[in-house]
LUMMAR-426193 format. One record per residue (C-alpha): x, y, z; residue number from 0; residue in three letters. Coordinates in steps of 0.05 Angstrom, whole numbers, always signed. Example, Ala and Ser with C-alpha at 12.3 -4.5 7.8 and 13.67 -1.06 7.14 Angstrom:
! LUMMAR-426193
- +246,-90,+156,0,ALA
- +273,-21,+143,1,SER
END
This chain:
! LUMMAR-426193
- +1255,+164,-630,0,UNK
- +1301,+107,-676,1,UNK
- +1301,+182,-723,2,UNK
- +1335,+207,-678,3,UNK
- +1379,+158,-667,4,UNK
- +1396,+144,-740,5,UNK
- +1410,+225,-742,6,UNK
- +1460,+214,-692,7,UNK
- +1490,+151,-718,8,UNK
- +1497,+180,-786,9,UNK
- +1531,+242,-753,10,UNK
- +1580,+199,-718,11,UNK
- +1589,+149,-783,12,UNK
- +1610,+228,-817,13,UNK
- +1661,+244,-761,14,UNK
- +1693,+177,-763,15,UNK
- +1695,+172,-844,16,UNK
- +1737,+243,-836,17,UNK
- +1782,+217,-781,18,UNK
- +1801,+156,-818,19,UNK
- +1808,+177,-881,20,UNK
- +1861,+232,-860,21,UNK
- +1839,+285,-901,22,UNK
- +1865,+357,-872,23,UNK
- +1815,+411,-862,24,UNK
- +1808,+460,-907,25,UNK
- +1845,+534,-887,26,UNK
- +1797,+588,-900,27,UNK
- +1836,+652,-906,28,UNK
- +1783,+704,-885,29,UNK
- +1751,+704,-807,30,UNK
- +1690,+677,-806,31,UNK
- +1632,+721,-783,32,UNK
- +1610,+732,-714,33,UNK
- +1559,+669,-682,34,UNK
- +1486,+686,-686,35,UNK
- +1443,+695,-626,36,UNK
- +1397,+637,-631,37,UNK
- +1332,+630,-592,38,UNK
- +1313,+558,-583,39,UNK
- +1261,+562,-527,40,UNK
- +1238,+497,-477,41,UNK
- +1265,+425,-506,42,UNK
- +1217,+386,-539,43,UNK
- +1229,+323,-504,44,UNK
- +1259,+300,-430,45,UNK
- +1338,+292,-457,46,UNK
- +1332,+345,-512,47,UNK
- +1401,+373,-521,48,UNK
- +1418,+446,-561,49,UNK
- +1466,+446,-613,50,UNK
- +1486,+508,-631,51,UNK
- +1488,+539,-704,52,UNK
- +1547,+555,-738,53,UNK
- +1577,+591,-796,54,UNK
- +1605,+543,-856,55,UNK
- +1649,+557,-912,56,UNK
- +1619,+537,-977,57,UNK
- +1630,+555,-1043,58,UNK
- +1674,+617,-1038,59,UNK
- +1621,+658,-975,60,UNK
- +1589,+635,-912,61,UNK
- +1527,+611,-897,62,UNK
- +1498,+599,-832,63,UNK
- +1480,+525,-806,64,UNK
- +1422,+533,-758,65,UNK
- +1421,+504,-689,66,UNK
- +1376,+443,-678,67,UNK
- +1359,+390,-613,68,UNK
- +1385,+333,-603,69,UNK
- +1395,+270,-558,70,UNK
- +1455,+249,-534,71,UNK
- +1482,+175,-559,72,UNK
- +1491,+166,-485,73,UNK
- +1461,+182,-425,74,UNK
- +1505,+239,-383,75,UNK
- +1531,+260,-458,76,UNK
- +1542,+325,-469,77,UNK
- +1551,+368,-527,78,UNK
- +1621,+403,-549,79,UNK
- +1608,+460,-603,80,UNK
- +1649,+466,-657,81,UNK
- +1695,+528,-669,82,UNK
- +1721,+569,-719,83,UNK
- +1802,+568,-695,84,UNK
- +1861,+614,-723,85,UNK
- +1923,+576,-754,86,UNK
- +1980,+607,-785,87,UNK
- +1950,+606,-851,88,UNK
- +1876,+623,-840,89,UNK
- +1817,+593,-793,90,UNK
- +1796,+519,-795,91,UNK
- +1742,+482,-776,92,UNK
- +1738,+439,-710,93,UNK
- +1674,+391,-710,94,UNK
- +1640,+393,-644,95,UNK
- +1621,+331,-614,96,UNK
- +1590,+284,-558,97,UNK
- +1625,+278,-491,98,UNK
- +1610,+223,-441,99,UNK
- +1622,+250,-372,100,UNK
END
């Protein structure tokens, strides 16, 4: 359980880091490949939720980042997936993230 936490804290210590510092994301010129069909099966644990893989842009190709569970920082969270979006200039990366509803 506190791994779990600390997985998410360090997660949401990343996304703030990015936000703060200002940096802009990186324009990838070429479309990024199609999502995977991932099977992920029953959750391991009562507030288990899927976070879906995704394709990242590293060192000049992609390479896929496998979906894993997770649980939400707070309870009725729910998990945003991030997307590959189209820009004038290429595709760009938008984190997902926790919702509180």
């Amino acid at each position: 359980m506190n791994r779990r936490i600390a997985a998410v804290g360090l997660f949401a210590l990343i996304g703030i880091i990015t936000l703060l510092s200002g940096c802009a994301p990186a324009v990838i010129a070429v479309r990024p490949p199609e999502p995977r069909v991932e099977v992920y099966g029953t959750p391991p644990y009562a507030d288990a939720v899927w976070v879906p893989g995704y394709w990242a842009h590293r060192r000049g190709h992609w390479d896929w980042v496998p979906g894993h569970w997770a649980s939400p920082p707070r309870p009725r969270s729910v998990w945003v997936p991030g997307h590959w979006e189209e820009r004038r200039r290429g595709w760009v990366w938008v984190p997902g993230h926790w919702q509180h509803r």
